[in-house]
C-alpha positions as CSV (number, residue, x, y, z in Angstrom):
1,X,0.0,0.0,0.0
2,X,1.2,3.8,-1.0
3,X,2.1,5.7,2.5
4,X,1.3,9.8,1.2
5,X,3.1,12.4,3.5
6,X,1.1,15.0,4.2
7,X,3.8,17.8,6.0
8,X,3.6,19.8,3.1
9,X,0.5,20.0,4.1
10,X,0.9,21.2,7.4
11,X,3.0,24.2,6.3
12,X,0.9,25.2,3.9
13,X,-2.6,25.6,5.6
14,X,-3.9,26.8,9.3
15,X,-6.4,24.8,10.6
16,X,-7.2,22.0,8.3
17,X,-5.2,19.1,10.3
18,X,-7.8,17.9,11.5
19,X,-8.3,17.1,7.4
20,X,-5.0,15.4,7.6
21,X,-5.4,13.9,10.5
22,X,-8.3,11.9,8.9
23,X,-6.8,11.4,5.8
24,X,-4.1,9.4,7.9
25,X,-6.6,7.7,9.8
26,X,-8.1,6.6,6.4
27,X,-5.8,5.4,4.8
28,X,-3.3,3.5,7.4
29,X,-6.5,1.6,8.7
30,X,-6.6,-1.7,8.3
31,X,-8.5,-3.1,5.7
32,X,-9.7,-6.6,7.8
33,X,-12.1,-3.9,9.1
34,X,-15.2,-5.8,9.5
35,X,-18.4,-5.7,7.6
36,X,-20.8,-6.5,10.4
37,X,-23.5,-5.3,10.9
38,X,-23.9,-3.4,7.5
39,X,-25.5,-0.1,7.6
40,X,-26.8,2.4,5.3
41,X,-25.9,6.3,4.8
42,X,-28.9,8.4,3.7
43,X,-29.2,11.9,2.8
44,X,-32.7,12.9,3.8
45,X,-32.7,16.5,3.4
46,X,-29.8,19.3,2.7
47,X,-28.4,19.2,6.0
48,X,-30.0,16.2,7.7
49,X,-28.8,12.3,7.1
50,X,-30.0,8.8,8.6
51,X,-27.4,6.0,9.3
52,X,-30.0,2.7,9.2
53,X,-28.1,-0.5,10.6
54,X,-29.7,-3.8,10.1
55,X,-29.9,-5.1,13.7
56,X,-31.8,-8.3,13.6
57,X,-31.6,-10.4,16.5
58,X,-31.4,-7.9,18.8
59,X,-33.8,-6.0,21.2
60,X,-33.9,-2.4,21.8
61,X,-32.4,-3.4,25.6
62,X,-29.2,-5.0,23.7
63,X,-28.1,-2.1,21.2
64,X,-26.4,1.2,22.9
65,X,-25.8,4.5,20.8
66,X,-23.3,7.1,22.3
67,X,-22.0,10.1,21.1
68,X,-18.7,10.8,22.6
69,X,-15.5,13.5,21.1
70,X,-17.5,14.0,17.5
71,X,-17.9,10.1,17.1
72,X,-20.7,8.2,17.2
73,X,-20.6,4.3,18.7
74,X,-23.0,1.5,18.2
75,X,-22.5,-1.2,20.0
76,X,-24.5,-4.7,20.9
77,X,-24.4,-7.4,23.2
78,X,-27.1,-10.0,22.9
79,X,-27.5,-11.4,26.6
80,X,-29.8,-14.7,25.8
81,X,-27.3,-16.0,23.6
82,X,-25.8,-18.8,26.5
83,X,-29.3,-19.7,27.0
84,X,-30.3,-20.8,23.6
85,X,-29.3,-24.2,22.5
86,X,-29.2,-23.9,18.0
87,X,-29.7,-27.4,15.9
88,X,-28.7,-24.8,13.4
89,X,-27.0,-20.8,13.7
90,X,-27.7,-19.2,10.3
91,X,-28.4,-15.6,11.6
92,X,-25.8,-13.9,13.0
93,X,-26.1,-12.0,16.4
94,X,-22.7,-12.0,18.1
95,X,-21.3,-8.3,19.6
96,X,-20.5,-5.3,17.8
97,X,-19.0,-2.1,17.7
98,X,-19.5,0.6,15.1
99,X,-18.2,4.2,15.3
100,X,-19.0,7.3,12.4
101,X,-16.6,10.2,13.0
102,X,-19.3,12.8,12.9
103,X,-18.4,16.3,10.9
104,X,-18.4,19.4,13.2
105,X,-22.0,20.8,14.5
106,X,-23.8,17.3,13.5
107,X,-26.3,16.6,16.1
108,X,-27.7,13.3,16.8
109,X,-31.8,13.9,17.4
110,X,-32.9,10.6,17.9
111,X,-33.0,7.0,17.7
112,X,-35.4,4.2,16.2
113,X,-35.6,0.3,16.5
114,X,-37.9,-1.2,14.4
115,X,-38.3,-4.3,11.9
116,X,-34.5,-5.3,12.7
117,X,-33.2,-2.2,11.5
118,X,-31.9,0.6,13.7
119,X,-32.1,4.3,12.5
120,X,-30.4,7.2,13.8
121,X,-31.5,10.6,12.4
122,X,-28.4,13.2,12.1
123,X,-29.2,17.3,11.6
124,X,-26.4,19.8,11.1
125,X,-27.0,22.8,12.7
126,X,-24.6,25.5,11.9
127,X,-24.6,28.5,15.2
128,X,-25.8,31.5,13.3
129,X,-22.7,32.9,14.6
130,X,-20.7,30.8,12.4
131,X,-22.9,31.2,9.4
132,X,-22.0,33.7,7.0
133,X,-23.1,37.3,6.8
134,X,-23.3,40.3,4.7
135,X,-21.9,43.1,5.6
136,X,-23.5,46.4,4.4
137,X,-20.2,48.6,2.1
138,X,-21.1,52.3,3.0
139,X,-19.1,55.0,1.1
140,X,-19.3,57.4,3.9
141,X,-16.2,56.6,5.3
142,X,-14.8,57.5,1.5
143,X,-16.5,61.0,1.6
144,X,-15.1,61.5,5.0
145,X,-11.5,60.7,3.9
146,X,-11.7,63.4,1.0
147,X,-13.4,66.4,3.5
148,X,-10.3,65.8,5.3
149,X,-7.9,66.1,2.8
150,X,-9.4,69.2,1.3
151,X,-9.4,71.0,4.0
């Protein structure tokens, strides 16, 4: 696998290493990463997004959802699993752990466990004081400056 280097990019931008960071993250992770359970990214609306993981097997008293340092961790445990006794295992149930690095101001509002599959609704919600503004160009100031020098 390629290793990419990215000082240069360090020296040439202020405030995008958390970009870097991630790009590192990316691409020195392994890639035995496993598959289970498999999930689906939605884009509902402009800023709002649904992650919908396929949960069967498990009740609503088994999964966990945290959000914790801009990540958020799904995780399951099924606790009647020593008490069953299979003639044949063909769904899969055993423990889990997923995390999605969330982007900044993404809000988890809420959770849903239904038909097997688990849904998570996302929102990002920008502060208004990081959202941009106009600002109003007066030429007073410009009028002012040439009073001054005339006189």
């Amino acid at each position: 696998m390629r290793q990419f280097d990215f000082s240069p990019l360090y020296r040439a931008t202020v405030g995008f290493d958390q970009i870097a960071d991630m790009f590192d993250r990316v691409l020195t992770s392994d890639n035995q990463t496993s598959s289970y359970p498999p999930y689906n990214i939605e884009k509902i609306d402009e800023d709002a997004y649904r992650i919908s993981v396929a949960v069967a097997g498990f009740s609503e008293a088994d999964l966990n959802v945290e959000v914790r340092e801009n990540s958020l961790f799904i995780s399951a445990g099924n606790s009647d699993e020593k008490q069953k006794n299979f003639l044949h295992r063909g769904i899969a149930t055993r423990s889990f752990e997923r995390r999605f690095q969330l982007a900044d101001h993404v809000q988890v509002k809420g959770a849903n466990h239904s038909d097997g599959m688990l849904h998570i609704d996302l929102k990002k919600e920008v502060p208004e004081a990081l959202k941009p503004r106009k600002v109003h160009i007066s030429n007073s100031s410009s009028k002012q400056t040439i009073e001054a020098l005339a006189s």
